[in-house]
N, C-alpha and C positions, 0 to 999 in steps of 0.2 A: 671270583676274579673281578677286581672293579678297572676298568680303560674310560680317563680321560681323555679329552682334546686340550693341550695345550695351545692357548693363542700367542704365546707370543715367541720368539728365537732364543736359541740358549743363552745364557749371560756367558758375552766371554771377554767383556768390558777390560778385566782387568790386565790385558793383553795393553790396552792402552788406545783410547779415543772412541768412537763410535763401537757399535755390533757391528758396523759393515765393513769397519778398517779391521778390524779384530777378524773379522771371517774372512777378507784380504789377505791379512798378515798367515794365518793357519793356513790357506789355500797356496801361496808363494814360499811356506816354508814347507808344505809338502810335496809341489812338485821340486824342490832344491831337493830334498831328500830322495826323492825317486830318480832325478836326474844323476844324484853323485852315485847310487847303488848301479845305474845302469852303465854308469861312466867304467866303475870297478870293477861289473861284471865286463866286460869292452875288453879293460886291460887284462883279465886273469883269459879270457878266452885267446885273446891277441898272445899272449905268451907263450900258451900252451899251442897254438898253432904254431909257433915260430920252433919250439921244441920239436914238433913232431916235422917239421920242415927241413930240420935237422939232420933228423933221421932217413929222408926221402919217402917219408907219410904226410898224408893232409886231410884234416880233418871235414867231415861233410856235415854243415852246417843245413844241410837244404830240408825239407822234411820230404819223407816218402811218398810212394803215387798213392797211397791208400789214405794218410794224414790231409795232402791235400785233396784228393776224390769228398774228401767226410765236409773240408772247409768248404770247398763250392758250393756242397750240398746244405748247408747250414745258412751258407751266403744266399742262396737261392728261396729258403725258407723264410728270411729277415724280410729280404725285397719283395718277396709275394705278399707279405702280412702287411708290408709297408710298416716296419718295427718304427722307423724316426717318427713320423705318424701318430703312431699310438703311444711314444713319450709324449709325443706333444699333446695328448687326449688327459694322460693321467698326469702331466703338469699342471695342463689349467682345471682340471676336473676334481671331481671328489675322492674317489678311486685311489687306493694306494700303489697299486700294480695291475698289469692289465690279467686277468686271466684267463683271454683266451688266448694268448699270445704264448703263456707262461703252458697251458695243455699242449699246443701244438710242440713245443720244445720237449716236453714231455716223453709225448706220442712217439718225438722224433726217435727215443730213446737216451738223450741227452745228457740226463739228471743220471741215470746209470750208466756211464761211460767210467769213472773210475773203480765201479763194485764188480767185487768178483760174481764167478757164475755164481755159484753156490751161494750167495744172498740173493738171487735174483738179479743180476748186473749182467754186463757184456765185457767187465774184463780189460779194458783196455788201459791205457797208461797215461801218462800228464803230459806226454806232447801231443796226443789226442786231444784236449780238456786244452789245453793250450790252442791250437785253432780255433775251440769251440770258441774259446776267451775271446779270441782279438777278431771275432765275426761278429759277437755280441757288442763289444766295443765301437765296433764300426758302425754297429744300426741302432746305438745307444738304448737297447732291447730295456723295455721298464717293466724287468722281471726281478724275484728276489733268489736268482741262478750264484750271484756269490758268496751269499750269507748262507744259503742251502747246498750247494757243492763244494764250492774253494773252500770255505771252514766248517761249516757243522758235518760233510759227510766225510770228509777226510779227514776232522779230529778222530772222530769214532774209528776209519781206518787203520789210522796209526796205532791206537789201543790195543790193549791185549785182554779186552774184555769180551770174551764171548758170547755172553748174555744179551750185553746189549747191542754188538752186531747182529745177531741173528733174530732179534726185536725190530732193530730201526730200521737196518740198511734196506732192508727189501720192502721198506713202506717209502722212505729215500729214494729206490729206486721208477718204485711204479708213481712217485707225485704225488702218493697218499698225503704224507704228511711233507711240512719245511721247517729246516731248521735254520738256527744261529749260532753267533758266537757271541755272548757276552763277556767284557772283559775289560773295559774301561771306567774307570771311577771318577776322571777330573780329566779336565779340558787337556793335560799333559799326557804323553805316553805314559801308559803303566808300567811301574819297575814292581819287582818280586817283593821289596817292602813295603811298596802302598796300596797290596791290596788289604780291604776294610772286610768285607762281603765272608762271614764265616759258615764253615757249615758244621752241624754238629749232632750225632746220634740219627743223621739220616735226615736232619731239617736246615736249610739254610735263610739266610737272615740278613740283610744288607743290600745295599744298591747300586745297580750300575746306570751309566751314561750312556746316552747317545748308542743306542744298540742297532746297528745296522737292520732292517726289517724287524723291529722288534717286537711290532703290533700288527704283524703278517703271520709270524714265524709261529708253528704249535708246539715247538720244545727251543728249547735253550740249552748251551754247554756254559756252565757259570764258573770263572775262576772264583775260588774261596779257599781261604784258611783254613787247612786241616787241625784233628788234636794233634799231628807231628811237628807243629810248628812250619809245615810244608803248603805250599800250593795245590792245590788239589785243584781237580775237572767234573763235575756233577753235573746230570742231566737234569733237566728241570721242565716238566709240564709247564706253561703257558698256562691254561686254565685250570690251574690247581689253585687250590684256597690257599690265600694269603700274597698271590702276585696281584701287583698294581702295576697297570703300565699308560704311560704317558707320552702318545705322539707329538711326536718336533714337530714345529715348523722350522727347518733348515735352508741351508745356502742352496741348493738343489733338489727344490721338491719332486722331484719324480722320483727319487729315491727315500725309500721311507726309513724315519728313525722314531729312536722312543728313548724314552729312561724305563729301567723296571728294576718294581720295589718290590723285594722278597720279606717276607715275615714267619719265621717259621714254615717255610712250605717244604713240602716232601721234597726229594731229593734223590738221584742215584748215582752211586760213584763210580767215576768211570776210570779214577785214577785218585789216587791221595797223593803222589808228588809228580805233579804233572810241567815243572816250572819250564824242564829242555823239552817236551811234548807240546807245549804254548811255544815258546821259541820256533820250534820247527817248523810247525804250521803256520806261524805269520811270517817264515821266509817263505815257504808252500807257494802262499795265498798271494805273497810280494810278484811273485812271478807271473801268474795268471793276472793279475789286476798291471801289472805292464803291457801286456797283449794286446788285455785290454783299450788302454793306454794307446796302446800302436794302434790296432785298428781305427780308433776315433780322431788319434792326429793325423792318419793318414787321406779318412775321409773327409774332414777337412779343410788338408792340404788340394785333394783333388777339387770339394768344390769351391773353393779359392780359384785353382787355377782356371776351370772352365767358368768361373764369374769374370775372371780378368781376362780370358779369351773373346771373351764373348762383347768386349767392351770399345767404344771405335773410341777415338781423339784425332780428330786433325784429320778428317777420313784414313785413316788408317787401324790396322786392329792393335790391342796395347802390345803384343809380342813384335810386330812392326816396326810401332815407333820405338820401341824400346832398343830395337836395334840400331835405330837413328841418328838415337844422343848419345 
């Protein structure tokens, strides 16, 4: 396995004007997309309550004392490590992710929150993993938690491969190993006809973009062209002969990315038409990286407010004068 450092940011010029209006434009058209997905999910829940409001039912939105018991204690976790801190260590630093940060989440039992017993997990469900999300969000935690749980562990979930659950999951769950999801080939969303990346007699061969932790991660889930003319899911070693992988430098370096070149490298299927298994999992994954999302505009929001609290004009504090004018 050969790993470069790329020096310079992706080319995504052809968006139109600079790399940095280009990383703009993609960064403004993906919060618009996550906004109108949140918008829809708004209306379809807002519906369904007014249904059941109907009926003299109402739906409970709150999560349980045991859900929030787990977020405290996760919340508790971040502040004690001082998570913001240590983004800001492997921002300006060398370091792709912090890993002591990433053991202590570990330890916490974190990583196995969605695996059942019987792989070694704790069993538990996605509004679980959903707290965890929007606690990490909030302490901008510079771990590689959603490329190794929100997609690499719960593709394999979804599967109906035995084999290789009862291989990963419980190395998945103890932080033996991390995984990914590869699956983008060009600066656009991948649609079911652009993927290039084939695999064939058990070797695959082609390249993906911009792989979320992709020169962190020790296996990979690679979309590729089956002989069915299908989409297929193959796992993929990381240090197998014939991967090449190539670290970004991106719009946000404390999150690490890569390109990685396959050449005939071994291969394990974990599905030959995986095309509504991909689907699923990046609405899965859409939801946990909202949480996300929330907890970091939340925290944010607050220290905004106590920055503008905190701020006199006119001897008076701004919530004061604000009431003035």
């Amino acid at each position: 396995m050969m790993k470069t450092k790329r020096k310079t940011p992706y080319d995504i010029t052809e968006l139109g004007g600079t790399w940095l209006e280009g990383n703009i434009l993609l960064v403004e058209i993906g919060f618009f997309f996550i906004y109108l997905r949140l918008v829809i999910l708004f209306i379809l829940i807002h519906g369904l309550n007014r249904k059941l409001l109907f009926k003299g039912e109402q739906m409970n939105f709150n999560f349980s004392e045991d859900q929030l018991l787990m977020k405290e204690e996760v919340k508790k976790l971040l502040d004690k490590e001082n998570s913001v801190k240590r983004n800001r260590n492997v921002l300006e630093g060398e370091e792709k992710f912090d890993k002591e940060l990433w053991n202590q989440l570990v330890q916490m039992g974190l990583t196995a929150t969605t695996i059942p017993e019987e792989y070694g997990g704790i069993g538990m469900g996605f509004l679980e993993l959903c707290v965890i999300a929007e606690e990490l969000g909030r302490g901008i935690a510079p771990v590689p938690f959603s490329s190794s749980v929100y997609l690499a562990t719960t593709a394999i979930l979804n599967s109906s491969n035995e084999d290789i659950k009862k291989e990963f999951l419980p190395k998945l769950a103890s932080g033996e190993i991390i995984g990914t999801f590869a699956h983008s080939e060009k600066t656009t969303f991948p649609s079911e006809s652009g993927i290039s990346v084939a695999a064939k007699s058990g070797k695959i061969t082609g390249k993906k973009v911009a792989v979320p932790d992709g020169d962190i991660a020790n296996f990979a889930l690679v979309s590729a062209t089956s002989g069915k003319n299908k989409i297929g899911l193959y796992l993929v070693d990381l240090s197998a002969d014939g991967v090449e992988i190539d670290s970004l430098e991106t719009f946000d370096p404390s999150r690490s990315h890569a390109d990685i070149s396959f050449k005939n490298t071994p291969a394990q299927e974990l599905s030959a038409d995986a095309w509504e298994d991909i689907e699923k999992l990046l609405d899965q994954s859409a939801v946990l990286f909202a949480f996300e999302q929330v907890g970091g505009a939340e925290a944010a929001m607050n220290q905004a407010k106590d920055y503008a609290m905190g701020r006199y004009a006119f001897g008076l504090e701004t919530l004061e004068l604000i009431k003035k004018i």
